[in-house]
C-alpha positions in Angstrom: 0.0 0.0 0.0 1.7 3.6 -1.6 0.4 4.8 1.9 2.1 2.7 4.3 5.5 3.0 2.3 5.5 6.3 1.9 5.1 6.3 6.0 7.9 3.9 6.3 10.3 5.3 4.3 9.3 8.8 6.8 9.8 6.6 9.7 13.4 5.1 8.3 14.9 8.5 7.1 14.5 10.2 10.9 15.8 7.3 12.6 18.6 7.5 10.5 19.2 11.4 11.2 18.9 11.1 14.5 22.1 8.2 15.1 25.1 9.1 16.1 28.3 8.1 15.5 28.5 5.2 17.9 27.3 1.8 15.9 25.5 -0.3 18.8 23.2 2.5 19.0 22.3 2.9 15.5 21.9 -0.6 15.1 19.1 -0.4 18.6 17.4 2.7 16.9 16.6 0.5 13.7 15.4 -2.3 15.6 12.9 -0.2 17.4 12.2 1.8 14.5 10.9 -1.4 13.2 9.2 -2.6 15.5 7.2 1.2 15.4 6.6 0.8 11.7 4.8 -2.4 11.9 2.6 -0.6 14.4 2.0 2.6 12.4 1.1 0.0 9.5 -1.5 -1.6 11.3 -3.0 1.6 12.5 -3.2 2.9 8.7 -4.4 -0.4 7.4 -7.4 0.2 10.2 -8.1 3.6 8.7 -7.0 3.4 5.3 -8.5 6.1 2.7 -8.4 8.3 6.3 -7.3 12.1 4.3 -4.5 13.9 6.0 -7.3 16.7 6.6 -9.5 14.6 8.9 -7.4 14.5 11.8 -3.8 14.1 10.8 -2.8 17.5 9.0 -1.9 19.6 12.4 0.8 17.0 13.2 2.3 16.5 9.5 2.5 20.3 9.6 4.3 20.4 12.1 6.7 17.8 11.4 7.4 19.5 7.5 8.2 22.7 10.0 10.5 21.0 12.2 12.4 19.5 9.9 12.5 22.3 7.0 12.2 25.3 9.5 14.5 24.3 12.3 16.5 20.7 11.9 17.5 21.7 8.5 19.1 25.0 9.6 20.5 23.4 12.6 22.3 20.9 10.2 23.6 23.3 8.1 25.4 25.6 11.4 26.8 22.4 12.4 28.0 21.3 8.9 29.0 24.2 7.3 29.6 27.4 10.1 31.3 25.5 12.3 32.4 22.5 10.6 33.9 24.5 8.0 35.7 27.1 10.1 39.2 25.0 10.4 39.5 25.4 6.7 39.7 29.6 7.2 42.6 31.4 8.0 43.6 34.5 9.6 43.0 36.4 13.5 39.2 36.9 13.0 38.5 33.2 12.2 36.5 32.8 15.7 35.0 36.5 15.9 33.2 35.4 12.1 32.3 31.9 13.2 30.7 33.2 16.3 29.0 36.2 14.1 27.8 33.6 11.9 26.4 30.8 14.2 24.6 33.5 16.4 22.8 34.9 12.8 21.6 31.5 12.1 20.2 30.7 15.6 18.6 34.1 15.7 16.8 33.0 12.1 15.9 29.6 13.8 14.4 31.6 17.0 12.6 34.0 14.4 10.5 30.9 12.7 9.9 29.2 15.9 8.3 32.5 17.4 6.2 33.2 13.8 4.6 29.6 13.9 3.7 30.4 17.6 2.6 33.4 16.4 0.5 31.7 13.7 -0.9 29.4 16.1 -2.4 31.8 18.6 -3.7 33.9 15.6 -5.5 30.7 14.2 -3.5 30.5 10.8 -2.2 27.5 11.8 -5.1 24.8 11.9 -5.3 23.2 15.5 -6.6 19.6 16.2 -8.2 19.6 19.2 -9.4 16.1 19.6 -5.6 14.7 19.3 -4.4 17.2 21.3 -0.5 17.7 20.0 0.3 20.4 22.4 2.4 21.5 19.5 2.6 25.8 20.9 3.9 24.2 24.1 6.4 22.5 23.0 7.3 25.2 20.6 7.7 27.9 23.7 10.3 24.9 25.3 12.5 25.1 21.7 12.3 28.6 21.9 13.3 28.4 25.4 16.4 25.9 24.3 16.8 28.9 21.5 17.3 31.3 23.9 19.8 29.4 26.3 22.5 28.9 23.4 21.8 32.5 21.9 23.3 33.6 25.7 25.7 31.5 25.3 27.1 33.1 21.9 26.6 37.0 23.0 29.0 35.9 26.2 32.4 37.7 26.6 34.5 34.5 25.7 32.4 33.1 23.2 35.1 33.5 20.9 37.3 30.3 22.5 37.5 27.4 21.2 35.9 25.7 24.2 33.4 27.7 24.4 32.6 26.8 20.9 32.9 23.1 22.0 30.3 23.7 24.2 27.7 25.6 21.8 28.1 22.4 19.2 27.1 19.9 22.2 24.3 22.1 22.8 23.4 22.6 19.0 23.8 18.5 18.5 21.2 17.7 21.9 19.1 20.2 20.6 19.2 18.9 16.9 18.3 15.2 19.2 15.3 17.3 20.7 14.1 18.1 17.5 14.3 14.6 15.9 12.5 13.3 18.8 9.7 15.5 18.1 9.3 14.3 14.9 9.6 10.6 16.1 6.5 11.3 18.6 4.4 13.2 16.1 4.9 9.9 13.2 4.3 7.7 16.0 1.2 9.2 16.9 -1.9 7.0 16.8 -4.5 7.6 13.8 -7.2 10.5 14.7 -10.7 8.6 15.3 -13.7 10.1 14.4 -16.5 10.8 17.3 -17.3 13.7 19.5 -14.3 16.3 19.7 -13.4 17.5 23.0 -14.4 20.8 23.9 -10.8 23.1 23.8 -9.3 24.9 26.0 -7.4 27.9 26.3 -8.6 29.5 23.4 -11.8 32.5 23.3 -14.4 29.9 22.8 -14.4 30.1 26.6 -15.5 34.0 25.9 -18.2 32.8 24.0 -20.8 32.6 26.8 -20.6 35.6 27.9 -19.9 37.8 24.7 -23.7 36.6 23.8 -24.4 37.3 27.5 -23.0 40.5 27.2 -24.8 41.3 24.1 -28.0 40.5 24.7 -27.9 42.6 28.0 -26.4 45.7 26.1 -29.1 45.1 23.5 -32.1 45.5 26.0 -30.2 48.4 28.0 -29.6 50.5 24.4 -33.7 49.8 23.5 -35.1 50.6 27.1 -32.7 53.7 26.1 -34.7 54.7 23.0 -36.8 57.6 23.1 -40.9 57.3 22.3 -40.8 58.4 18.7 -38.3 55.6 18.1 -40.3 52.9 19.1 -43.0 52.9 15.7 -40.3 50.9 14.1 -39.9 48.1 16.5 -43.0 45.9 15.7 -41.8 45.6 12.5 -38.7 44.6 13.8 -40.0 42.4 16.2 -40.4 39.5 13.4 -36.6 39.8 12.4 -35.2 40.1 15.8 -34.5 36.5 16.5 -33.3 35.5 12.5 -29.7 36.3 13.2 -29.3 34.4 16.1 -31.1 31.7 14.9 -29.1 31.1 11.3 -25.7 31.8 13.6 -24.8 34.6 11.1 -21.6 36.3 12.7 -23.0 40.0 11.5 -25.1 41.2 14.2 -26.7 44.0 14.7 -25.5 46.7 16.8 -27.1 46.8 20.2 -30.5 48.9 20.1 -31.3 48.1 16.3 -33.5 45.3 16.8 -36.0 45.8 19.9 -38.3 43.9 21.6 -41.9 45.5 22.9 -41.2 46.5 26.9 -43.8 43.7 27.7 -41.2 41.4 26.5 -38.1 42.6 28.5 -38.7 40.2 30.6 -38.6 37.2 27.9 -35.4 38.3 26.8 -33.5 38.2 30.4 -35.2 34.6 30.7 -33.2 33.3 27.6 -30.2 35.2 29.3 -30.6 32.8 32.1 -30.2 30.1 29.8 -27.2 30.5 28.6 -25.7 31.5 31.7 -27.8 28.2 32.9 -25.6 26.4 29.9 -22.5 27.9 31.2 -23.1 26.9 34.7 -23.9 23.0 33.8 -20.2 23.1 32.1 -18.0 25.0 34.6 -19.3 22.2 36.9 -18.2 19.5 34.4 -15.0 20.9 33.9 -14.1 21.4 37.5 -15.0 18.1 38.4 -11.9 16.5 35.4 -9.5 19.3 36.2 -7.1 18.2 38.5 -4.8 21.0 38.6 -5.3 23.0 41.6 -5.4 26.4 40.7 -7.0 25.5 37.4 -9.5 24.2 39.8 -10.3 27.7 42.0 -10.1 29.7 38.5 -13.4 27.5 37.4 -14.8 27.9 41.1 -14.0 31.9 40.4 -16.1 32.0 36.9 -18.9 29.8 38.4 -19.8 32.1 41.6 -19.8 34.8 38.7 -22.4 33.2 36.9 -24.3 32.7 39.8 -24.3 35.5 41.1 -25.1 37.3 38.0 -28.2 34.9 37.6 -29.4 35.9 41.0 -29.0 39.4 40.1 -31.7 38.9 36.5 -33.9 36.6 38.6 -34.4 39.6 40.6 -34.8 41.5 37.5 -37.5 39.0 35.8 -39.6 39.3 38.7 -39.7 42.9 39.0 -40.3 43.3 35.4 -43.1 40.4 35.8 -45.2 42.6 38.1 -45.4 45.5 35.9 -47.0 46.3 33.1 -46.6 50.1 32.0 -44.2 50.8 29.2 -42.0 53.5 30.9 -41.8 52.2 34.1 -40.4 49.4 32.5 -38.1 51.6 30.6 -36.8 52.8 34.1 -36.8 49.3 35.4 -34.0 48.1 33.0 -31.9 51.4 32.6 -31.3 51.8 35.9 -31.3 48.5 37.2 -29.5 47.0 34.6 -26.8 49.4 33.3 -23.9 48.5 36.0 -24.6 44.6 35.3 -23.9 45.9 31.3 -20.8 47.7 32.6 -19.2 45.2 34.6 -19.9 41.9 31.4 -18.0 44.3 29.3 -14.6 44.3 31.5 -15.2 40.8 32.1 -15.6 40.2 28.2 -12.4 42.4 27.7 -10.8 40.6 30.1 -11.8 37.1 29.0 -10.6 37.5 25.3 -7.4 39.6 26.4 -5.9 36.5 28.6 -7.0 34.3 25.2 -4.8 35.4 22.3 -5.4 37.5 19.8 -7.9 34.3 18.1 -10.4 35.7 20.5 -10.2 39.7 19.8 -11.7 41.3 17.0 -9.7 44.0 16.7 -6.0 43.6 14.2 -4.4 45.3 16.4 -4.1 43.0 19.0 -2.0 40.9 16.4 0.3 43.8 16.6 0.2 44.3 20.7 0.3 40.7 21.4 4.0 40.8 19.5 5.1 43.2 21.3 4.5 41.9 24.5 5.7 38.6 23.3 9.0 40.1 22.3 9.1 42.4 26.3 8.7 38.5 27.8 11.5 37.6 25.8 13.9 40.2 26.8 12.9 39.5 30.3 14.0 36.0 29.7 17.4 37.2 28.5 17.6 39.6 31.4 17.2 36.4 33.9 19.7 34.1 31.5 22.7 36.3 32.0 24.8 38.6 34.0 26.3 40.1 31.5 24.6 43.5 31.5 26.2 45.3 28.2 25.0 42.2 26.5 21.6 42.5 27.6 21.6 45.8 26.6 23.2 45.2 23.0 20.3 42.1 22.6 17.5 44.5 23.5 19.1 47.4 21.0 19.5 45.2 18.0 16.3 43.5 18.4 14.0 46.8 19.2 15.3 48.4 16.4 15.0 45.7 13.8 11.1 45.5 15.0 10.7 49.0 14.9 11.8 48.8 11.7 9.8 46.2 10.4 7.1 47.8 11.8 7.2 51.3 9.8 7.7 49.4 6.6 3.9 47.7 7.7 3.0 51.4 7.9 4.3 52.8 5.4 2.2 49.8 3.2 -0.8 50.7 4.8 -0.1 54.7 3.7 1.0 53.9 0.2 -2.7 51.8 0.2 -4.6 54.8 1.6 -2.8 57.2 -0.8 -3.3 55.1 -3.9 -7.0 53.5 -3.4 -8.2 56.8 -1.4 -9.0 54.3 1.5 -8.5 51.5 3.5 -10.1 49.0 6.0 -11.1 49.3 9.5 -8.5 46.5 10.2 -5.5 48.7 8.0 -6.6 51.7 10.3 -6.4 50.0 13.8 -3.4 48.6 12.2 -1.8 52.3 11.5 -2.9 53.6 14.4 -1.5 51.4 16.7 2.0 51.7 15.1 1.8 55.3 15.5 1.0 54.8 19.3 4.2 52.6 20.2 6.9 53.8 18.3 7.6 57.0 20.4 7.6 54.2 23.8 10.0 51.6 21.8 12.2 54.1 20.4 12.5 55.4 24.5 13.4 51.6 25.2 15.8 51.6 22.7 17.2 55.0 23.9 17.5 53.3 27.6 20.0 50.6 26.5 22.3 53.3 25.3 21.8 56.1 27.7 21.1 54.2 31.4 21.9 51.1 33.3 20.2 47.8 33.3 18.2 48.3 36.0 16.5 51.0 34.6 16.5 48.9 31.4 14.2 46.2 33.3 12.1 48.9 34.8 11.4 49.9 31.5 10.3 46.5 30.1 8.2 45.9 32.9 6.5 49.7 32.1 6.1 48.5 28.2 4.3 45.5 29.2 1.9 47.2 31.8 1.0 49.9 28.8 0.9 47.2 26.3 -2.0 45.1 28.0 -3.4 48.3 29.1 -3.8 49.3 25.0 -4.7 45.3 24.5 -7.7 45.6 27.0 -8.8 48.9 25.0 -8.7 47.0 21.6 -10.2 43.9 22.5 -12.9 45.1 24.8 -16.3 46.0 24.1 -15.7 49.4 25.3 11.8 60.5 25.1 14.2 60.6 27.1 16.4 63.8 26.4 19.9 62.3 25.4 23.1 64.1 26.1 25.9 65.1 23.8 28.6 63.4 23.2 32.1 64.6 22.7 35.2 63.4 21.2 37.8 63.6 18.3 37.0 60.0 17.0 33.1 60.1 16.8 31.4 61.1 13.2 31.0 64.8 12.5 27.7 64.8 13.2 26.9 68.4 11.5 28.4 67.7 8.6 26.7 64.1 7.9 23.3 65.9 8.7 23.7 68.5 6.2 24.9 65.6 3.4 21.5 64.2 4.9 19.2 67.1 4.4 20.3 67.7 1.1 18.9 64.3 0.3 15.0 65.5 2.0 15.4 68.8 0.1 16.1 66.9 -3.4 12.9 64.8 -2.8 10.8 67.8 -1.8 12.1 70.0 -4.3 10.9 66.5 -7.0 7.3 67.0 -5.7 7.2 70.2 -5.7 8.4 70.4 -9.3 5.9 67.6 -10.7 3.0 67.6 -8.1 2.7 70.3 -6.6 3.9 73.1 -9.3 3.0 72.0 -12.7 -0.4 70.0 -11.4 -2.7 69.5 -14.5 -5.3 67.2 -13.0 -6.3 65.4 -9.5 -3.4 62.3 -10.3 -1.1 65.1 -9.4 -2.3 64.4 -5.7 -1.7 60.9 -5.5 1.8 61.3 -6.9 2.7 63.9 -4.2 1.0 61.6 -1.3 3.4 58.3 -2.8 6.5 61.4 -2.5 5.6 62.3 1.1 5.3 58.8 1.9 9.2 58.3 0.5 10.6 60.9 2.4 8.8 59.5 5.8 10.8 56.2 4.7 14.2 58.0 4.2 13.2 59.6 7.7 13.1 56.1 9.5 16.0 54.8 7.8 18.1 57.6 9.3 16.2 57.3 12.7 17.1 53.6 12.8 20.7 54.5 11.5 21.3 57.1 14.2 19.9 54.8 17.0 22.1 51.6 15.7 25.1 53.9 16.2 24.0 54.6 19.6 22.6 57.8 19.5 26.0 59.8 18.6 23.9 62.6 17.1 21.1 63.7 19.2 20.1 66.8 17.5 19.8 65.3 13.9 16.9 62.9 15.4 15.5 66.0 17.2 15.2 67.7 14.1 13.9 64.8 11.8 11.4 63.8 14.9 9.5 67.1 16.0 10.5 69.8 13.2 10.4 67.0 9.5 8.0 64.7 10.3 5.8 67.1 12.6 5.4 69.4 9.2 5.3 66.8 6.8 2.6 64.8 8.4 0.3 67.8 8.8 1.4 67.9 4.7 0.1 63.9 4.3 -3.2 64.8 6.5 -4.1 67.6 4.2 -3.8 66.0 1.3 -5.3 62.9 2.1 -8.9 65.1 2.8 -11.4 63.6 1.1 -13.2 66.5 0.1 -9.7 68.4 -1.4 -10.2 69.4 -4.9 -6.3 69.6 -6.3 -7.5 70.4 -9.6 -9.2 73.7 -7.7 -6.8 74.7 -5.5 -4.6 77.4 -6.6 -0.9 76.9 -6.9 -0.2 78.6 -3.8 -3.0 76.4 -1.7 -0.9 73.3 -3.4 2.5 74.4 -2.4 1.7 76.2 1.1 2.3 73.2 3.5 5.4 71.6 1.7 7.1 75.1 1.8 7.1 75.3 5.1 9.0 71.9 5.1 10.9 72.6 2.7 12.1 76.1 4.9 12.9 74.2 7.8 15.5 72.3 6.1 17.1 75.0 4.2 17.4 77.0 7.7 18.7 73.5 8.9 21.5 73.5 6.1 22.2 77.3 6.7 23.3 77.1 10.1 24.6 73.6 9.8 27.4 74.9 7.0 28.0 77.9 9.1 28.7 75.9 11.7 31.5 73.7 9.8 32.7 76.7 7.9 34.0 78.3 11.2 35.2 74.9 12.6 37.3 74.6 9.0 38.9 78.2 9.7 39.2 77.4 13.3 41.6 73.7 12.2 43.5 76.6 9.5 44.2 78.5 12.1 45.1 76.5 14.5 47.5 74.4 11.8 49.1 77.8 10.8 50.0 79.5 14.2 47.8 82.3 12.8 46.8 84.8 15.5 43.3 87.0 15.2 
C-alpha cells in the first residue's frame, strides 16, 4: 500500500538522522524503529483512505516545520559554520564563526516565534481532539533557542571551548528536534467521534460575549426615546433571524427591539445560557485536577451565579409591571452596571485568550510586542552580562521597529493610492503610531542608562501594552546628552549631506505635483513622495539609533520639526473632500514650503557651523593669530 510505504520510508529516514556516531546505537534505533513501523502500518491499514485533513494535517505540519524550518538550519550551522571554520585562516576566524552561528540561531528563534505566532492567531489549523500540544512544546524550543543564543553573545564566546560547548548544545538540541518528529509519526490515527471541547482559546469567551450582548441590547432599546419605538414591531419578526441562522454580522445593540412587555422574555433566555455555562463549569471542574485550574473555574462559576441571582431579581420585578415607561426605568437603571461590569469581564476574558479571540488587528500587533518584552525579560534572567543585555534589546528593538514602519508605510502607500482603506489597516496604522515613540524610548535606555532602569522599562512597556490590548479587544523621550570626542562622526556635517537628500525629494514634488499640477493624479503622486521621504526619515532614525545615538540633535530635528510638518502635509492631502484640480498653486504648495524652509534653515546654520570649525583647524594648523 503507496500509503504505508510512503510512512515507512518517513519513519526510516528520521531514525537515520537522529544516530550518532556510535554503531551499537544505530543498530538499537533501527530495531525499534521497526518494531514502530509495523505498528504505524497496522494503524493505517485500520483507517485506510483516512485524508490527511480529517485529523492528521496539524501533526504532519508540524513535522514539514521542524524539519525544514528548524532541523535543516540546525544541520547546516553544524556542517557548514562551524564545521567548516578550520578550513579559514587569519585572527578573525572565531569573531566570524561566532558572528555567523549567532545569525543562524537568531533566524531559527525568528520561525519558531512566527509559527507560535500563527498558532495563537489561528493561521495555523489546531486539532483539538488529538491534542499535540504542539505551541507548548514550541515555547520549550524557543526556550532551548534562547539558552544557546546567551551563550554566543557571552564575553569568551570567541574560544574554542566555548565553541565546543555551543556544538554539544546545538547537537542535543538537533536530538530534541528529531525526537519530536519521532512522537508526532508515531502518533496514533485520529478517530472520528465527538471532539473534545478546547481549551485555552476564546471559545471560553463565547458565553458571555452573547451574555454580554443581549444585555447591552435590551439596555440600548429601554434607552430609546418614544418616537423611536414605531419601528420596532416591524422589527419584532426579524429580531430572532440572526441568532437563529448563527450569522456572525449582528446587529448593533438597540437596532433590533423587543416590545417593553417582552423585556422580561429576553433576560429569561439570558438565564439560559448563563444556565448552559453553569452545567459546564461544573463539568470541567469536576476533570480538572490541577489545583489552581480548579479555583479559576470555582471563580467564573460564583460569577455566573451570582449574575443569575441578580436577573432573577430582574425578571420578577419586570413580571409585576405592566406600564411601558416604568419598564423603561426598570432596565436602565437596574440593569446598566450589570452591562458595565460583562463588558470588562468580556475584555478581560478575550485579552488572557490570544489574539484568536479579539476582534480587533491590532491586538495581532500588541500581542507581538509583548511577546517580544517576555522575551527580553527572559534574556535579562539568563545572564549577567549587563552590556549584552543591553546590546540584545538594542538590536532586536530596532530591527522591529523597523519592520514595523515598513507595515506602515504599506498601509499609507494603500490609503494614498485606493483613497482608502479598512477598518482593520486603520487600527493597524494607528496602533503603530501609538508605540513607536515608547520603543524608540526603550531603545534609547539601553544606550543612555543602566540595566536596572532597562528592566524597569520593560516591565512599564508591558503594563501599557496590556493596558492598550484591553482597550482593543474590549467591548468598550528621554532627552539624550551630547557626546564629545575627536573619533566620533561629524555629526553636523553628515546631517547637512543628509538634508540635502530630503530637500532633493521635496524639491521633486514640488516640481511635478505640486507646481505644474494638471489634473487630481497630481495628488496621489505627491502623497506616494511624502510617503518616501517618511521612509528616508526612519531609515536615518534607525541608522542614528544603531550607532547609539552619537547625534542627538539630527533625530530631534527629523522627529518634531520633519515629520511634525510633513505629516500635517500627508493629512491635508489625504482630505477627502480636497479638490487639487481647484486649488490654486499657492493652496498646493503652502504646507510643503514650510518643510521645505525648515530644512534649508537647517542646512544654513549647519554649513555655518562647519565653515567656522574649518577656519578654526587653518588656524590653528598655521599658528595664525586674530
Amino acid at each position: 500500500m503507496a500509503w504505508l510505504r510512503e510512512w515507512l520510508c518517513v519513519l526510516l529516514l528520521v531514525c537515520v538522522a537522529v544516530q550518532g556516531q556510535d554503531e551499537a546505537a544505530a543498530d538499537a534505533e533501527g530495531e525499534v524503529a521497526g518494531a514502530e513501523g509495523e505498528v504505524a502500518g497496522a494503524e493505517g491499514e485500520a483507517a485506510e483512505g483516512k485524508s490527511a485533513e480529517d485529523g492528521d494535517e496539524e501533526a504532519w505540519t508540524y513535522v514539514e516545520f521542524l524539519k525544514s524550518e528548524v532541523s535543516e538550519k540546525v544541520e547546516v550551522i553544524l556542517q557548514k559554520t562551524l564545521y567548516e571554520a578550520r578550513e579559514k585562516k587569519g585572527f578573525t576566524v572565531l569573531e566570524e564563526t561566532v558572528t555567523k552561528t549567532l545569525e543562524q540561531v537568531m533566524e531559527i528563534r525568528e520561525s519558531l516565534l512566527k509559527r507560535i505566532k500563527d498558532i495563537r492567531k489561528g493561521d495555523v489549523q489546531i486539532d483539538t481532539e488529538q491534542n499535540i500540544k504542539q505551541e507548548q512544546m514550541l515555547s520549550e524550543f524557543r526556550m532551548e533557542i534562547m539558552t544557546i543564543l546567551l551563550k554566543l553573545v557571552d564575553r569568551d564566546a570567541t574560544s574554542i571551548d566555548k565553541l565546543k560547548e555551543i556544538s554539544q548544545d546545538l547537537l542535543r538540541f538537533k536530538m530534541t528536534i528529531s525526537n519530536e518528529v519521532m512522537r508526532m509519526l508515531m502518533l496514533p490515527q485520529a478517530t472520528s467521534g465527538k471532539k473534545q471541547q478546547p481549551t485555552g482559546d476564546c471559545s471560553e469567551c463565547d458565553a458571555l460575549k452573547d451574555i454580554s450582548f443581549k444585555i447591552e441590547n435590551l439596555v440600548a432599546c429601554a434607552d430609546k426615546e418614544e418616537g423611536e419605538d414605531a419601528q420596532e414591531p416591524e422589527a419584532d419578526a426579524e429580531a430572532a433571524a440572526p441568532a437563529e441562522d448563527g450569522s456572525s454580522d449582528k446587529a448593533a445593540p438597540g437596532e433590533v427591539c423587543m416590545p417593553p412587555a417582552m423585556y422580561a422574555m429576553d433576560l429569561i433566555s439570558v438565564n439560559e445560557l448563563i444556565d448552559t455555562e453553569i452545567r459546564d463549569l461544573y463539568n470541567n471542574i469536576v476533570t480538572k485536577t490541577d489545583e489552581e485550574e480548579r479555583q479559576k473555574l470555582f471563580k467564573k462559576l460564583d460569577d455566573f451565579k451570582s449574575l443569575r441571582e441578580t436577573i432573577d431579581d430582574m425578571i420578577t420585578k419586570l413580571m409585576s409591571q405592566t406600564d411601558e415607561e416604568k419598564l423603561k426605568k426598570l432596565v436602565t437603571r437596574s440593569l446598566g452596571r450589570v452591562n458595565t461590569e460583562l463588558k470588562t469581564k468580556l475584555s478581560d476574558c478575550q485579552a488572557q485568550c490570544g489574539p484568536g479571540g479579539c476582534e480587533s488587528c491590532a491586538a495581532d500587533v500588541l500581542y507581538d510586542a509583548i511577546a517580544k518584552m517576555n522575551d527580553y525579560k527572559t534574556f535579562f534572567n539568563n545572564t549577567d552580562d549587563e552590556e549584552a543585555k543591553k546590546e540584545f534589546v538594542r538590536t532586536d528593538m530596532i530591527k522591529y521597529i523597523n519592520d514595523n514602519n515598513n507595515e506602515a508605510r504599506e498601509i499609507l502607500i494603500k490609503k494614498a493610492t485606493e483613497g482608502a482603506i479598512d477598518e482593520c489597516e486603520q487600527e493597524k496604522s494607528d496602533i503603530y503610531k501609538m508605540t513607536k515613540a515608547p520603543m524608540w524610548m526603550l531603545v534609547n535606555t539601553t544606550i543612555f542608562s543602566g540595566v536596572d532602569e532597562l528592566e524597569v522599562m520593560v516591565d512599564a512597556m508591558i503594563t501599557q501594552l496590556e493596558e492598550l490590548l484591553k482597550q482593543y479587544c474590549g467591548s468598550d523621550e528621554v532627552a539624550p546628552g551630547p557626546v564629545d570626542g575627536d573619533d566620533g562622526p561629524n555629526c553636523e556635517w553628515e546631517e547637512y549631506e543628509q538634508t540635502k537628500e530630503y530637500l532633493i525629494k521635496v524639491d521633486e514634488i514640488i516640481q511635478e505635483s505640486l507646481f505644474k499640477a494638471k489634473d487630481d493624479s497630481a495628488q496621489m503622486t505627491a502623497l506616494l513622495g511624502f510617503v518616501d521621504i517618511q521612509g528616508l526619515y526612519d531609515k536615518r532614525v534607525k541608522k542614528l539609533f544603531e550607532d547609539e545615538l552619537v547625534c542627538p540633535d539630527e533625530v530631534k530635528m527629523i522627529k518634531k520639526e520633519y515629520m511634525s510638518q510633513l505629516n500635517k502635509c500627508m493629512a491635508e492631502f489625504m482630505n477627502g473632500k480636497l479638490k487639487f484640480s481647484e486649488m490654486s498653486r499657492l493652496q498646493r504648495i503652502s504646507c510643503t514650503k514650510e518643510l521645505r524652509n525648515a530644512m534649508e534653515s537647517r542646512m544654513g546654520k549647519l554649513l555655518q557651523f562647519e565653515l567656522e570649525k574649518s577656519l578654526n583647524e587653518i588656524e590653528t594648523d598655521s599658528g595664525v593669530q586674530a
